[in-house]
C-alpha positions in Angstrom: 0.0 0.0 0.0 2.6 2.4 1.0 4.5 2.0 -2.8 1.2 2.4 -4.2 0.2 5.7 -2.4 4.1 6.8 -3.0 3.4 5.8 -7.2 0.0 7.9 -7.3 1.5 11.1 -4.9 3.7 11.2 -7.7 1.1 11.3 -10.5 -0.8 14.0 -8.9 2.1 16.5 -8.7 3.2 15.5 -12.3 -0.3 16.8 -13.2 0.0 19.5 -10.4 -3.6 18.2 -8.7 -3.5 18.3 -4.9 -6.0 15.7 -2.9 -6.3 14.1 0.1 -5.5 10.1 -0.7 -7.6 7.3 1.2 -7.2 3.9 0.0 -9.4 0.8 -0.2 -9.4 -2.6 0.6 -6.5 -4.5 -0.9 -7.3 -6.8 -4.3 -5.5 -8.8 -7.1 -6.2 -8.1 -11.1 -4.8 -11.0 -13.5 -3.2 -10.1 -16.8 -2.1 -12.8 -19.2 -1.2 -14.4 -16.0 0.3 -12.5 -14.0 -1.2 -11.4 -10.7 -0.9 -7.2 -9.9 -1.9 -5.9 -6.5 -4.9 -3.2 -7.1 -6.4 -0.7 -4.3 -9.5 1.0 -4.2 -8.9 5.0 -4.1 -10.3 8.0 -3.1 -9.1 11.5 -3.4 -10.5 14.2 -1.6 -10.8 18.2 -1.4 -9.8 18.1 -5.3 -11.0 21.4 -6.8 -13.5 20.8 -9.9 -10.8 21.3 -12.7 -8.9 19.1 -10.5 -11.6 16.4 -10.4 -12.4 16.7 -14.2 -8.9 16.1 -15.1 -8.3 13.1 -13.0 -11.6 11.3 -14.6 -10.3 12.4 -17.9 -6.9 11.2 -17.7 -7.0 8.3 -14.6 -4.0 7.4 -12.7 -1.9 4.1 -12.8 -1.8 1.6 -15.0 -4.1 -1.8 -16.4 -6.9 0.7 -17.2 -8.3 -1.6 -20.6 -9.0 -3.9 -17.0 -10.5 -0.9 -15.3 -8.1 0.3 -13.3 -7.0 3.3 -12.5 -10.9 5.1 -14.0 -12.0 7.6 -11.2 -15.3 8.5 -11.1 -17.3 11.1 -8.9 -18.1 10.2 -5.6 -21.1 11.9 -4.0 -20.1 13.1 -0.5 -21.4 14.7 2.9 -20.7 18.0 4.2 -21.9 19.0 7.4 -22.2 22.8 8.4 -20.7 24.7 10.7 
């Protein structure tokens, strides 16, 4: 997990987004045989060019398997 979050840190600052990172439960994705370790990702307080950049381009690789597509999240905001 740790090399992961380091890997995708370094995405967002080549594409100079700033987000909070929270990731999911661990899985495995097989390609032509060979097993890669996969986490499920959220990133937080992302402005909305920010947002719309990430779902455009996606971080990581194996995306033809589906991963690394981020999609909105609908979230909660309490008031002060």
């Amino acid at each position: 997990e740790a090399g992961f979050l380091e890997a995708i840190t370094a995405e967002l600052e080549r594409l100079g987004v700033r987000g909070r990172l929270l990731c999911g439960r661990p899985s495995r994705v097989v390609r032509e045989g060979a097993a890669h370790a996969a986490w499920g990702l959220a990133v937080h307080d992302l402005q909305p060019a920010a947002s719309l950049l990430l779902q455009r381009a996606g971080l990581g690789g194996l995306r033809e398997l589906g991963c690394g597509i981020l999609m909105p999240h609908k979230t909660i905001q309490t008031s002060d």
